[in-house]
C-alpha positions in Angstrom: 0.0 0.0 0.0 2.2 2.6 0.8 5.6 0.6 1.0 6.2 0.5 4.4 8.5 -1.6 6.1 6.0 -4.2 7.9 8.6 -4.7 11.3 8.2 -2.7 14.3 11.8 -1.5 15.0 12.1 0.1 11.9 8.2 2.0 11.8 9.4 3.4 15.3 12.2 4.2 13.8 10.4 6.1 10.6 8.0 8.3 13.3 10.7 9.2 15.2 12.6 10.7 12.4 9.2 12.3 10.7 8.1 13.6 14.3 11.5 15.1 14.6 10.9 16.7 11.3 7.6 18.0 11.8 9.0 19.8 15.3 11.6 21.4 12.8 9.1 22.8 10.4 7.4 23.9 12.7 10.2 25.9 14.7 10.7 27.5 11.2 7.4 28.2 10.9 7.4 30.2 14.0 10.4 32.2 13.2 9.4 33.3 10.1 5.7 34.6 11.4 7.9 36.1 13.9 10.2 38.1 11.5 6.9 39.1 9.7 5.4 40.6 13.0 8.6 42.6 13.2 8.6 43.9 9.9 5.1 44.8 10.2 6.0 46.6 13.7 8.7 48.0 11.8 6.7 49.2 9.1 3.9 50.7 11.4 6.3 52.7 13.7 9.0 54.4 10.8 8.4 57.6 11.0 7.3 59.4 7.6 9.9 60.6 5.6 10.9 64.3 5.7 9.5 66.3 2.9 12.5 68.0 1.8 15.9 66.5 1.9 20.1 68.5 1.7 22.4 66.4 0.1 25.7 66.7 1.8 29.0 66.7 0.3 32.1 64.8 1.2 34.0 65.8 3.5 34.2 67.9 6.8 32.4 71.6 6.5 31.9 70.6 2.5 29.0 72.5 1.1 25.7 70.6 0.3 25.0 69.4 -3.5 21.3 68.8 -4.1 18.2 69.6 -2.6 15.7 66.7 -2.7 11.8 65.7 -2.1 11.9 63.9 1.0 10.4 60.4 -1.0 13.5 60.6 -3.2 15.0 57.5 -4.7 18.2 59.2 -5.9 19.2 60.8 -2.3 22.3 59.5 -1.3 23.4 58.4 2.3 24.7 62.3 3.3 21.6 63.7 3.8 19.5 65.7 5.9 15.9 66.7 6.3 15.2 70.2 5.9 11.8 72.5 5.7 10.1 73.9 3.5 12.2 77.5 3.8 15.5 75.9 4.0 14.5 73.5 0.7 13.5 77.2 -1.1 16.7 78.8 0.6 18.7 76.2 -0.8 17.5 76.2 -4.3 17.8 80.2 -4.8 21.2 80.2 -3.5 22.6 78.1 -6.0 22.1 74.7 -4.7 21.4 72.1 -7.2 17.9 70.6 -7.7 17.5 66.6 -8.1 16.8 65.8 -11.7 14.7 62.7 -10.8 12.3 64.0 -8.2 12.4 67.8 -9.2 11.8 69.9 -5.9 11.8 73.3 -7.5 8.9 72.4 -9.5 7.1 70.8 -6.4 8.5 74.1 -4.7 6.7 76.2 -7.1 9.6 78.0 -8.3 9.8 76.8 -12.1 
């Protein structure tokens, strides 16, 4: 029927290995709705992003180089958020606007 091994020894033998199996899967199992709660808690508690992002430059005391929407893909990892003012500030003193996300136009200024 389902080509067992008909002695005794050896269908104890099968179970124990299966059952150990099963407790494995099922360890896993818990883990990974575990690391989903936490990415959902994660998710939940991030704060918004800023809307308005400075691009820093390399370097100690080095001047900024782009002014970005806060949702920006193209913002690198210098960066710093910045209002509304400081994002119009920026942009009139000669401060580069992001090609991609364009904050001048969503600034109004173009």
């Amino acid at each position: 029927m389902y080509d067992l091994p008909s002695d005794l020894p050896r269908l104890r033998t099968l179970r124990t290995w299966h059952a150990m199996w099963v407790d494995r899967i099922d360890e896993a199992i818990t883990t990974a709705e575990q690391q989903e709660r936490e990415q959902q808690q994660g998710k939940e508690r991030r704060p918004p992003p800023p809307d308005w992002t400075l691009e820093l430059g390399i370097g100690v005391g080095a001047p900024p180089t782009e002014v970005h929407t806060g949702d920006c893909y193209a913002t690198g990892p210098r960066r710093r958020p910045i209002t509304r003012e400081q994002a119009l500030a920026a942009l009139t003193e000669g401060i580069r606007a992001c090609i991609h996300c364009r904050p001048d136009t969503a600034l109004g200024m173009l």
